[in-house]
N, C-alpha and C positions, 0 to 999 in steps of 0.2 A: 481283648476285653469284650470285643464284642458277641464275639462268637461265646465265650464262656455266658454272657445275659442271654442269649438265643436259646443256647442249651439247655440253661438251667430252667426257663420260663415252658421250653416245650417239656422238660419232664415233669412239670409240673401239672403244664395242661394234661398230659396224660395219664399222669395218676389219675384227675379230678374226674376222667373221663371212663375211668377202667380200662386203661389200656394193660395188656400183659409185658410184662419186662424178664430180660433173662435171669438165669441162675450165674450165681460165680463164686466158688468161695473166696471172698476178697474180705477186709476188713470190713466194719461195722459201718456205719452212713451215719446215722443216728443210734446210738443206745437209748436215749430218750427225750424226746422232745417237750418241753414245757410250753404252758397257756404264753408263756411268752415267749417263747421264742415262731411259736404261731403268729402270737401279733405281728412280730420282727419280719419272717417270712411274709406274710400277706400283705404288709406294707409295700415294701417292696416290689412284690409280683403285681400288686395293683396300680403302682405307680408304672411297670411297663406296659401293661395290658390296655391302660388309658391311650398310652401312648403312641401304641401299634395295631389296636384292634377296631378301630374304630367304633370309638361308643357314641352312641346318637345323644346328643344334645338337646331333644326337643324337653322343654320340662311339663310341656302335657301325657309324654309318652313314659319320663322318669317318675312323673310323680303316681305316677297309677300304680307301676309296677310297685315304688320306693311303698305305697299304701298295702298293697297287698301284702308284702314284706312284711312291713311294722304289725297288721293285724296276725298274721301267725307269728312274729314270734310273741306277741304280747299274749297268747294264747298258751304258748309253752312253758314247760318245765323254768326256773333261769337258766339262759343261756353262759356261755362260757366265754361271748365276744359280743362286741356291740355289733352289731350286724348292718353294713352297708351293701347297699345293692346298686348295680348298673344295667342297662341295656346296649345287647350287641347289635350293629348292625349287618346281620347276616342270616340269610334265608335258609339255613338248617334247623330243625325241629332240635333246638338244644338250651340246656342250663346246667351250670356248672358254679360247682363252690368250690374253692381255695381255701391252705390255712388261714386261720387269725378273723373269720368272720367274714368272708365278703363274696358274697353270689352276684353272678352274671345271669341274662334273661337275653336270649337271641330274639330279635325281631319273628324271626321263622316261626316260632313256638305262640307268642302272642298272637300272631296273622292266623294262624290255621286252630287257634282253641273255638270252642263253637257257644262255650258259656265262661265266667269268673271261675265257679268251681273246677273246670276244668286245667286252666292255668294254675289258680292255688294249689291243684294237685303236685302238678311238679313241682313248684315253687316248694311246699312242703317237705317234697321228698328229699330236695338237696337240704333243705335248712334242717332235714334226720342227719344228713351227713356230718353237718356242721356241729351241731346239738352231742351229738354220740364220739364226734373227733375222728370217724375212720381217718381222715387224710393222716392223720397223728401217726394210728399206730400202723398204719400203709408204709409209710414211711420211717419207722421205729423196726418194722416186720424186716425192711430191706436192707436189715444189713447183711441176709445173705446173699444179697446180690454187690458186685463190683462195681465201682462207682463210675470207670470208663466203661467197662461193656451198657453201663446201665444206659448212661446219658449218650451215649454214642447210639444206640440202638431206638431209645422213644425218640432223642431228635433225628435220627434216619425216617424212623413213621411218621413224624412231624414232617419232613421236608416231603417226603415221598406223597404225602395225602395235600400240603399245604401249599408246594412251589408250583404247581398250575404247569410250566415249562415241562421240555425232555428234560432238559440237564439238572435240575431241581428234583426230578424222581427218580434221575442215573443216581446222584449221590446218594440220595433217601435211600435206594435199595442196596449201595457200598456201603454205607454203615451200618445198615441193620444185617447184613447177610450172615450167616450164621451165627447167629444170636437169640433166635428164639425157643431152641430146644429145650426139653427138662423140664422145667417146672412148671408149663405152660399151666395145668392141668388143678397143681396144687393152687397156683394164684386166683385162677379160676371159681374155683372150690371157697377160696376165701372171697372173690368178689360176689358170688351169689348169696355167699354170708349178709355182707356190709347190707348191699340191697332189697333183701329182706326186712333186714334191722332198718332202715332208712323207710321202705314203702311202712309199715307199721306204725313207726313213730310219728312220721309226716301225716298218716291218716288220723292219730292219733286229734295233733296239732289242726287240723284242717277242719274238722269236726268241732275243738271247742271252740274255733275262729269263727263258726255259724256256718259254715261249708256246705255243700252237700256233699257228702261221700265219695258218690257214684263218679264227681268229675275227675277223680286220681284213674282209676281202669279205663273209661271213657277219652283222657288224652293219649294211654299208651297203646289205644285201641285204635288213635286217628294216628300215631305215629305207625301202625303195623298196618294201617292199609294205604298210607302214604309212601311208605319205606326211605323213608326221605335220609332214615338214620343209617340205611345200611351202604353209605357212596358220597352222597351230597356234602355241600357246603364246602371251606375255605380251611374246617379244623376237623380233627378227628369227631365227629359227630357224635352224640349223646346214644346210649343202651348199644355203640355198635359193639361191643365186645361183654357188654353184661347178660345176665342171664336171659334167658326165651321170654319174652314178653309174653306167652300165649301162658305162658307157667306163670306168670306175676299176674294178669288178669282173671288168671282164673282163681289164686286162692285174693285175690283182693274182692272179687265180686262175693266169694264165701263168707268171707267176714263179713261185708256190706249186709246180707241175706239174715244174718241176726242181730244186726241194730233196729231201735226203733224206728215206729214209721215215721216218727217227726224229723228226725235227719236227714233220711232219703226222699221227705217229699220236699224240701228245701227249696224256694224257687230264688232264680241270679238276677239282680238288676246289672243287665248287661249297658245300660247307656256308653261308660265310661267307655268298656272293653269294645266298642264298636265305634266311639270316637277316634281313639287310639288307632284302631285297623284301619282306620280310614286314611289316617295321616301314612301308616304303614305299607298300604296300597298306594297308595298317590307318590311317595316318596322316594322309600326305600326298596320296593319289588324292581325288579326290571322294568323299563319304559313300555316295549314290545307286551310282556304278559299283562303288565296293570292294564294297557289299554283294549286290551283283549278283554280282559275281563269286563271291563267299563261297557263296551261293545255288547256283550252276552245279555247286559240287561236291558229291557226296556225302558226307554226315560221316561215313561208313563211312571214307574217304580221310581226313578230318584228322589233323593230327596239332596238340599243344600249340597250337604258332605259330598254325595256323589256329584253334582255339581262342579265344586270344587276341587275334587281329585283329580277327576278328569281334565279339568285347565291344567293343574299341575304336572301331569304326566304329556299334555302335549306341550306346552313351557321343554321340560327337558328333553322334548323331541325336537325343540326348536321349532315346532308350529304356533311359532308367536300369534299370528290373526286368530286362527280357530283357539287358540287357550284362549282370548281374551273372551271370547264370544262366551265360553261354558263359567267363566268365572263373573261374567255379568249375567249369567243366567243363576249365580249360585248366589248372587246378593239381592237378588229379584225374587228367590225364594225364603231365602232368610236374612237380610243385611242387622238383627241384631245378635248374633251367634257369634261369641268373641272370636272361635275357630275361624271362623269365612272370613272374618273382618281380616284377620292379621293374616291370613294365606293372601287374603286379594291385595291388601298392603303390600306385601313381599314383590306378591306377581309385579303389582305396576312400579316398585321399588329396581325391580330388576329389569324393566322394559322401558325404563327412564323417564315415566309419568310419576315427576315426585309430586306435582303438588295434590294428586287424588292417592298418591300413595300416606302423603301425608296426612291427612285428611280420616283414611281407614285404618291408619296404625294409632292414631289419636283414640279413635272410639273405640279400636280393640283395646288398649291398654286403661282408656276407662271403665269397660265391660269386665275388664281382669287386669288389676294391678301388680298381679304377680306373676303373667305371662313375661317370660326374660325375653323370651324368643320375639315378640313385640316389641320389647323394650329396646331391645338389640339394633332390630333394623329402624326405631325411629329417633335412635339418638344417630347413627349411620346417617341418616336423612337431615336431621339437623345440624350434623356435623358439615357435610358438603354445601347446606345453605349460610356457613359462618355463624352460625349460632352456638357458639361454645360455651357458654354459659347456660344454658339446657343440657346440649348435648354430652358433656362431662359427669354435672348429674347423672342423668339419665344410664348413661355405663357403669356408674358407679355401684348402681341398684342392679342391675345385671352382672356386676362381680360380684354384690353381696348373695346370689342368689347361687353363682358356681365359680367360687373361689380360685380352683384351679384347673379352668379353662384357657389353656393358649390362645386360641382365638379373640375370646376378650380382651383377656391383659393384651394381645397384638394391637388390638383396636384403640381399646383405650392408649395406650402410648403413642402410639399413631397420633389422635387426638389432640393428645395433650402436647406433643409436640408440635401441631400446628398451630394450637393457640399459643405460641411461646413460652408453655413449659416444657424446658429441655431436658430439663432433671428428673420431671414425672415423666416423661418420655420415654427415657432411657430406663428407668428402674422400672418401667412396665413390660420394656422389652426383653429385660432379662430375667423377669418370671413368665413371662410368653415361651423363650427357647429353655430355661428348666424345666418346665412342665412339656416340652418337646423331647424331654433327655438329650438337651444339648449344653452340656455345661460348662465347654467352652466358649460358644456366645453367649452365652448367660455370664461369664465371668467378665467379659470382654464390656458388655451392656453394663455391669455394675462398676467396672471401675471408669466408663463414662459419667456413669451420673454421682458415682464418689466423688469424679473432680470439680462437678459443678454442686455439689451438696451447701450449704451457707448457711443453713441451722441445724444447732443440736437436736433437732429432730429429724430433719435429713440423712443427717450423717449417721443416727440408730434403725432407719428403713433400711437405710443401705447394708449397713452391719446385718440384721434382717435376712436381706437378700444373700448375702456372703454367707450367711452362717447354714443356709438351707441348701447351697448351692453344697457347701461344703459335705454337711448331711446327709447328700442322696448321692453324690460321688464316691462316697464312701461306700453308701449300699451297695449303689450298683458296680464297685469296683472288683 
């Protein structure tokens, strides 16, 4: 079972990605796929991708992207899905849409855009995808293709770009080996189709979002002189198999050439998109390059944020002393910046100065009440000083903010079982390992806190639990 969820999820990422798949006269895959059986598909695929891909959590980095989102599509045509978006944590210039609505945003792609319209451009272009259904009839198209040569061959390219190891690229290239001949050419033909139809549409969309134009050719132009798409990253990387960028740049800057000049002189309030990268450098980049970077500037030039990355990124070098020193330089420069506040909370959170941690995660969550990632580590804090009666709260509002996060519901039941609910305990544990795709501790967890359930409302949480546990076993069976 597992291997067939591997499978199925790598030909997926590959579609989304234009990879080419072989020819085979075998029966049909799909004759036709319906708005719903998209939805069905995408649920699914999104419930692993959570689970395996590591998607970043911070909800100042989610909510930017989830914003830029919402304004294109509230810009377009109606769409055909409600549209949920995520961010990945991984340093390749990439975004990808799946059936049934639901775009991914790599870290890599946000870090290296150099304005918002630039980002909104791609963001755009997949949401043409999404809007137009190629993945639909991509997959409606293939049923001249066989359905083992198919998934045998994308998850070969998948293991072969994605297992990092020898023996993860020995298999990668035993599945895929004779498999690519034939139609390489025509699938081709039809993906320079889709991505035409998508770059148009998405400029379309990006344009009545307030956009500037200019940022859709301007990111494919910082992906072509980065090349980041043609090797890099963990997954089959974005445009590596689609058409020449040099050929998309050039008829997108044509079209740009006779719009008004009120679109193209459009100027970005970049604040957001440079908080974001901030958190992005300090974080998620490698330790080694962010502080290189850090390095490159003069601290005559920082400001706070730099400051504060900089402690961060020596924190995960394990240079405890000098990170405390740049994150008390970064509350000396701005200590009312809900950002600094809950970084520097974290830092002395993690370096076991709780009562100054406590202290700055307090004002950050008063400065922004709906920072989770605040919320998180100062019910954590309160939790360890026996305050459960805050600390409970206090998670509670950080599940209402990312429902199905394993990490929280771990916490939260943690929690709750130390202030002696066993019952909340255990029923938190076991949407912790479901949303792990582990639904055998997850069933294990709910028939724990079945036995200690004592009210008719317990015992319908639990039912709850069972019924969902059941739900997604199913999918993913």
């Amino acid at each position: 079972m597992r291997f067939r969820r591997f499978a199925t999820f790598a030909l997926v990422m590959a579609l989304s990605t234009g990879m080419l798949l072989p020819p085979a006269p075998a029966q049909a895959l799909f004759e036709s796929l319906s708005i719903k059986d998209e939805k069905k598909m995408g649920r699914e695929f999104d419930a692993m991708i959570r689970a395996k891909m590591g998607v970043v959590g911070d909800p100042l980095i989610d909510s930017y992207v989830k914003g830029i989102v919402d304004k294109i599509v509230a810009a377009k045509r109606p769409m055909p899905f409600t549209i949920k978006s995520a961010v990945l944590a991984n340093n390749s210039l990439n975004a990808f849409a799946i059936p049934g609505g639901y775009i991914y945003v790599f870290t890599g792609l946000i870090a290296s855009a150099e304005t918002e319209s630039e980002l909104a451009g791609v963001i755009a272009h997949e949401l043409g995808h999404v809007s137009e259904r190629h993945m639909a009839r991509r997959l409606e198209k293939s049923k001249f293709v066989g359905i083992a040569s198919m998934v045998g061959a994308v998850a070969g390219i998948f293991l072969g770009i994605a297992g990092g190891g020898d023996s993860a690229g020995k298999l990668g290239q035993a599945l895929v080996m004779g498999s690519q001949a034939g139609a390489q050419q025509a699938m081709l033909n039809y993906s320079r189709s889709d991505e035409r139809d998508a770059d148009h549409v998405g400029m379309n969309s990006m344009v009545e979002a307030g956009y500037n134009p200019n940022g859709m050719p301007q990111m494919f132009e910082i992906m072509q002189k980065k090349k980041w798409f043609s090797g890099g990253g963990d997954i089959p990387s974005y445009l590596s198999t689609h058409p020449g960028l040099a050929e998309r740049i050039g008829y997108l800057k044509g079209r740009i050439k006779r719009m008004p000049e009120r679109f193209t002189q459009r100027k970005d309030d970049n604040t957001r998109l440079r908080r974001v990268q901030a958190i992005i450098l300090a974080k998620l980049t490698p330790a080694d390059a962010a502080l290189g970077k850090y390095k490159s500037k003069p601290e005559s030039e920082y400001t706070a944020l730099d400051f504060m990355g900089r402690g961060i990124v020596l924190l995960r070098l394990k240079r405890t002393r000098e990170a405390e020193q740049w994150m008390e330089k970064a509350l000396a420069a701005n200590d009312d910046d809900p950002l600094v506040l809950r970084e520097a909370g974290r830092f002395y959170y993690k370096t076991g100065q709780t009562a100054k941690a406590g202290m700055l995660l307090q004002k950050a969550v008063f400065k922004d009440p709906k920072d989770a990632l605040a919320l998180f580590y100062l019910s954590l804090l309160q939790a360890e000083n026996g305050d459960y009666n805050r600390a409970i709260p206090t998670m509670r509002k950080v599940l209402a903010a990312v429902p199905e996060d394993a990490e929280v519901h771990y916490y939260l039941g943690k929690i709750l079982g130390e202030s002696g609910d066993d019952f909340g305990g255990y029923l938190h544990l076991g949407y912790s390992e479901l949303y792990l795709l582990h639904p055998r501790k997850a069933r294990a967890h709910a028939a724990k806190a079945q036995s200690l359930a004592k009210s008719e409302e317990d015992k319908e949480k639990v039912e709850k639990l069972k019924e969902l546990i059941q739900k997604k076993t199913q999918k993913g069976s």
